[in-house]
matplotlib code that plots the C-alpha trace (Angstrom):
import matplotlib.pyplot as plt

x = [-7.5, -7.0, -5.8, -8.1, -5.7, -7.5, -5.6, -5.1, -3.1, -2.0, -1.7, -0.9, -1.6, -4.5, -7.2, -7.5, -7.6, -6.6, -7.9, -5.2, -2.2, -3.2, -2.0, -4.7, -7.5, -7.5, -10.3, -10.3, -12.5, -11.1, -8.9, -8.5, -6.3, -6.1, -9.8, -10.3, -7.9, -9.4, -12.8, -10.7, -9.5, -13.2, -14.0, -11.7, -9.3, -5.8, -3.4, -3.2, -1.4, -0.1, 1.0, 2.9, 1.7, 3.5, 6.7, 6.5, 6.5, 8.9, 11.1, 12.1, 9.7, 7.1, 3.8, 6.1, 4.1, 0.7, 2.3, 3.9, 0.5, -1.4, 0.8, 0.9, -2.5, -3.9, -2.6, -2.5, 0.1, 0.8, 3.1, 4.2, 5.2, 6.1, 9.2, 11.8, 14.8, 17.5, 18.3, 17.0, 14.0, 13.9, 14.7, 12.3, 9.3, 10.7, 11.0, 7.7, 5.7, 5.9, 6.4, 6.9, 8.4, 6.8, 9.6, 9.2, 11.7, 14.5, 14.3, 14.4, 16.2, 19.1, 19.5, 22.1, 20.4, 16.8, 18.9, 21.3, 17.5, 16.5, 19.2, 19.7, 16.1, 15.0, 12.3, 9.3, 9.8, 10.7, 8.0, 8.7, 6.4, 5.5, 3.2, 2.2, 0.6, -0.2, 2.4, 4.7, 6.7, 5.5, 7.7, 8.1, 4.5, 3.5, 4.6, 7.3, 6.0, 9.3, 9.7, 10.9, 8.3, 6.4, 6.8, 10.9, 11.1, 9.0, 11.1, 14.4, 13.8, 11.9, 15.3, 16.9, 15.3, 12.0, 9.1, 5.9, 4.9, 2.5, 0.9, -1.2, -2.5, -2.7, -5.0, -7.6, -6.6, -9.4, -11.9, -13.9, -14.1, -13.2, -9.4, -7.1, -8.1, -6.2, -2.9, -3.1, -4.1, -1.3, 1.2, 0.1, 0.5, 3.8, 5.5, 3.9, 5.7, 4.6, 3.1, 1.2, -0.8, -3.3, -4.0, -6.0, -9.8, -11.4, -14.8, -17.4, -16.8, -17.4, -13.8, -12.3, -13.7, -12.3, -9.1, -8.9, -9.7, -6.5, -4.2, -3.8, -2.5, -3.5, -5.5, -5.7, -8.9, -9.0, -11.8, -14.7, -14.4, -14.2, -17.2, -19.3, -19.1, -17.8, -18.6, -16.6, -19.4, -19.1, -15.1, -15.8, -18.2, -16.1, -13.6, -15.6, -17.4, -14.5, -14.5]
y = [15.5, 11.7, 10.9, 8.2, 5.2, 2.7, -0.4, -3.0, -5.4, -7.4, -11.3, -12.2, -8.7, -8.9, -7.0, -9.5, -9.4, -12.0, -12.9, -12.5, -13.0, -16.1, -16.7, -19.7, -17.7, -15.3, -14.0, -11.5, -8.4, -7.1, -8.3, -4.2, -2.8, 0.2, 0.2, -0.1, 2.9, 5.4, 4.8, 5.7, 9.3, 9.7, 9.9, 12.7, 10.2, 11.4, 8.3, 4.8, 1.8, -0.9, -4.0, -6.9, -9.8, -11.8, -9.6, -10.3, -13.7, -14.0, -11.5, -9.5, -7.0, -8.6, -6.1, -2.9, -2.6, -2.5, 0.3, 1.9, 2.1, 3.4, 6.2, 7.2, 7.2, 8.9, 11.4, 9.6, 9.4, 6.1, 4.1, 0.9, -2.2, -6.1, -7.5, -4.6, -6.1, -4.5, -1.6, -2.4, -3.3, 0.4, 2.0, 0.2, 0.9, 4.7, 5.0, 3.1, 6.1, 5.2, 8.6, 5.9, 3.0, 0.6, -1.5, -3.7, -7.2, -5.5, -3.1, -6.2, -8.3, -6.1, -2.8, -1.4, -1.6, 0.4, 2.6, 3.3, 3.7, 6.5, 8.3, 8.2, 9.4, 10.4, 9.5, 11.6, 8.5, 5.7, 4.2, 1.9, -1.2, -2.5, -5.4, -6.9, -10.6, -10.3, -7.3, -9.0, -8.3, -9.6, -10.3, -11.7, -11.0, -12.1, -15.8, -15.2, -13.6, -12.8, -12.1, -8.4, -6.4, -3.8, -0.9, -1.4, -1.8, 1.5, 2.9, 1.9, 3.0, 6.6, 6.9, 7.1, 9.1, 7.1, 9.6, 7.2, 4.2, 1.8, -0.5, -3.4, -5.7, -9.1, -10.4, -7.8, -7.9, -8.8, -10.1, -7.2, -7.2, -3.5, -2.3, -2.5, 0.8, 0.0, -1.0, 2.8, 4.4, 2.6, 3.7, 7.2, 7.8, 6.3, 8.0, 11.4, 12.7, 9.3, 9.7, 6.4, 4.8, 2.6, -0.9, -3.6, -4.4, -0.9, -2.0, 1.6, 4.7, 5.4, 3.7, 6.6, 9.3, 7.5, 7.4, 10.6, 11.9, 9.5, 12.0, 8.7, 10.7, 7.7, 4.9, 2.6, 0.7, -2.3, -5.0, -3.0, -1.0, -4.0, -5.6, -2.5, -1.9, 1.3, 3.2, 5.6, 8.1, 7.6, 8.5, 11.1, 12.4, 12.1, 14.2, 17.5, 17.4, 20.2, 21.6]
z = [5.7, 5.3, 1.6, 0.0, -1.7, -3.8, -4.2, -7.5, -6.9, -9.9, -11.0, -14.7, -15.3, -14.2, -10.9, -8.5, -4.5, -1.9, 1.1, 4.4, 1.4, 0.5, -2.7, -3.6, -2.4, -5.3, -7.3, -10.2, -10.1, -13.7, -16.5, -17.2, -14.7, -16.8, -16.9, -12.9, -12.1, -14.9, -12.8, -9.9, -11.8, -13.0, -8.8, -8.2, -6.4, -7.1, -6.1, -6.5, -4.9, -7.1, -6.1, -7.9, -6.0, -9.3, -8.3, -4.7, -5.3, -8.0, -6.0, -8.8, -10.7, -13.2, -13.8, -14.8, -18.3, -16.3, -14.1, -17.7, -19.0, -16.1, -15.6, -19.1, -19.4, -16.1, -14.2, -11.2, -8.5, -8.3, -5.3, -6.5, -4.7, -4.9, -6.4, -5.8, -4.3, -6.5, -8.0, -11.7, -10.2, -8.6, -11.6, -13.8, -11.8, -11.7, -15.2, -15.7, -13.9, -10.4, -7.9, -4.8, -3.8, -1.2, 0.1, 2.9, 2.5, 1.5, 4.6, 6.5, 4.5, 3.0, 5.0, 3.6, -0.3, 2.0, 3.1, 0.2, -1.4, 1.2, 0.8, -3.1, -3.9, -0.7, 1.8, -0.4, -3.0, -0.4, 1.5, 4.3, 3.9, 7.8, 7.1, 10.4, 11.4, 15.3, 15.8, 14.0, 10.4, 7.6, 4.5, 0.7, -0.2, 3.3, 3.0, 5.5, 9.0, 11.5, 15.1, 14.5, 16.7, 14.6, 17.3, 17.6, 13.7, 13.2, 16.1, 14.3, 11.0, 11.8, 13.7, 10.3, 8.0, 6.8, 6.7, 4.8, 6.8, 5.0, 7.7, 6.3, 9.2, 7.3, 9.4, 8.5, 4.7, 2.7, 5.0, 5.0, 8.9, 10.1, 9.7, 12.8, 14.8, 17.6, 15.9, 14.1, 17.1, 18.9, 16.2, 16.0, 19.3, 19.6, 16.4, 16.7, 13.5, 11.4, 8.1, 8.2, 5.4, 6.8, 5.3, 5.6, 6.2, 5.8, 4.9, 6.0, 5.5, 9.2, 9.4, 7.2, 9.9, 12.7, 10.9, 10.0, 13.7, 14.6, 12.2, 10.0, 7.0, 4.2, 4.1, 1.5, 0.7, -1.9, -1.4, 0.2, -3.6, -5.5, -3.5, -3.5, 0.4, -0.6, -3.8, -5.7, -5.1, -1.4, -2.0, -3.9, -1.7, 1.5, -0.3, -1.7, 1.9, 3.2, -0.2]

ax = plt.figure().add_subplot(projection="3d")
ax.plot(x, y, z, "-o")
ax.set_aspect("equal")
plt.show()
């Protein structure tokens, strides 16, 4: 069954969303992170993906007393990601409450830190971030897109070791358009052994069917909850329907 994600990403400690990574087209949904994601554990939802977007910026780790609190005070399982290039930044999010890592620069960037990473906690806590503009990598919180092809990247690192994929099509982030069926599909049928979080533009719960039928494993959904496109109760109901 697909595993429901809701997504807060964070500025000045604070709920906001962007639209396509764009840094100046920000707008706050809630100055209560805490707040947002105990509404997420009162829907049954079980996991949560937090982003730094001050960290991924910055390129070191900023929002690790938002994550401290969250995971102190819920019981949710929480993957955190923006800002960790070094190992302090690792170990502070880990000691903060995180259970995962989403790294994507680094694994571009700085190989041999990824993969020293993989293999020192293992790829059940190391998630490979794979955030794509037009097929190709995405880095540094977006504001750097290479011309490292998704499917060889995916290809190279599944090769060695990396289990979790999380796939956000930029283009689709935030707009509230439809998520990037194709992309997934194409993915999924390449990798047959992927896990792969979904990301990026899911807007109807239709999508989530279609995405589960795919054997997408994740998907993580951010604006459509903040906008009311889709409600917790719709969440909560997709999940208790097998039940």
């Amino acid at each position: 069954m697909l595993t429901i994600i809701p997504a807060i990403d964070l500025i000045d400690g604070k709920c906001v969303r962007l639209s396509k990574g764009d840094y100046s087209q920000k707008k706050i949904y809630n100055e209560n992170p805490l707040e947002v994601a105990k509404s997420f554990e009162d829907h049954g939802l079980q996991r949560l993906h937090l982003v730094d977007l001050d960290g991924a910026k910055a390129q070191y780790v900023i929002n690790w007393k938002v994550l401290e609190k969250i995971a102190s005070k819920t019981s949710l399982i929480i993957d955190f990601g923006g800002g960790i290039k070094s190992d302090k930044d690792l170990e502070i999010i880990f000691k903060s409450g995180a259970a995962m890592a989403t790294i994507g620069s680094v694994a571009v960037k700085n190989k041999e830190f990824f993969f020293k990473w993989l293999e020192q906690y293992g790829a059940e806590k190391i998630i490979l971030g794979a955030d794509v503009n037009k097929k190709k990598i995405a880095i540094s919180g977006w504001l750097e897109v290479t011309e490292i092809d998704i499917f060889q990247f995916l290809a190279d690192y599944l090769a060695k070791g990396v289990k979790q994929v999380l796939c956000t099509d930029i283009s689709k982030d935030g707009m509230l358009e439809g998520t990037s069926l194709e992309l997934y599909k194409e993915i999924i049928d390449r990798f047959k052994n992927i896990e792969l979080i979904a990301s990026g533009g899911v807007t109807k719960i239709d999508e989530l069917y279609k995405l589960e039928e795919m054997g997408i494993s994740s998907v993580i959904i951010g604006k459509a909850i903040y906008e009311g496109k889709i409600t917790l109760s719709d969440l909560k109901f997709y999940k208790e329907r097998v039940k």
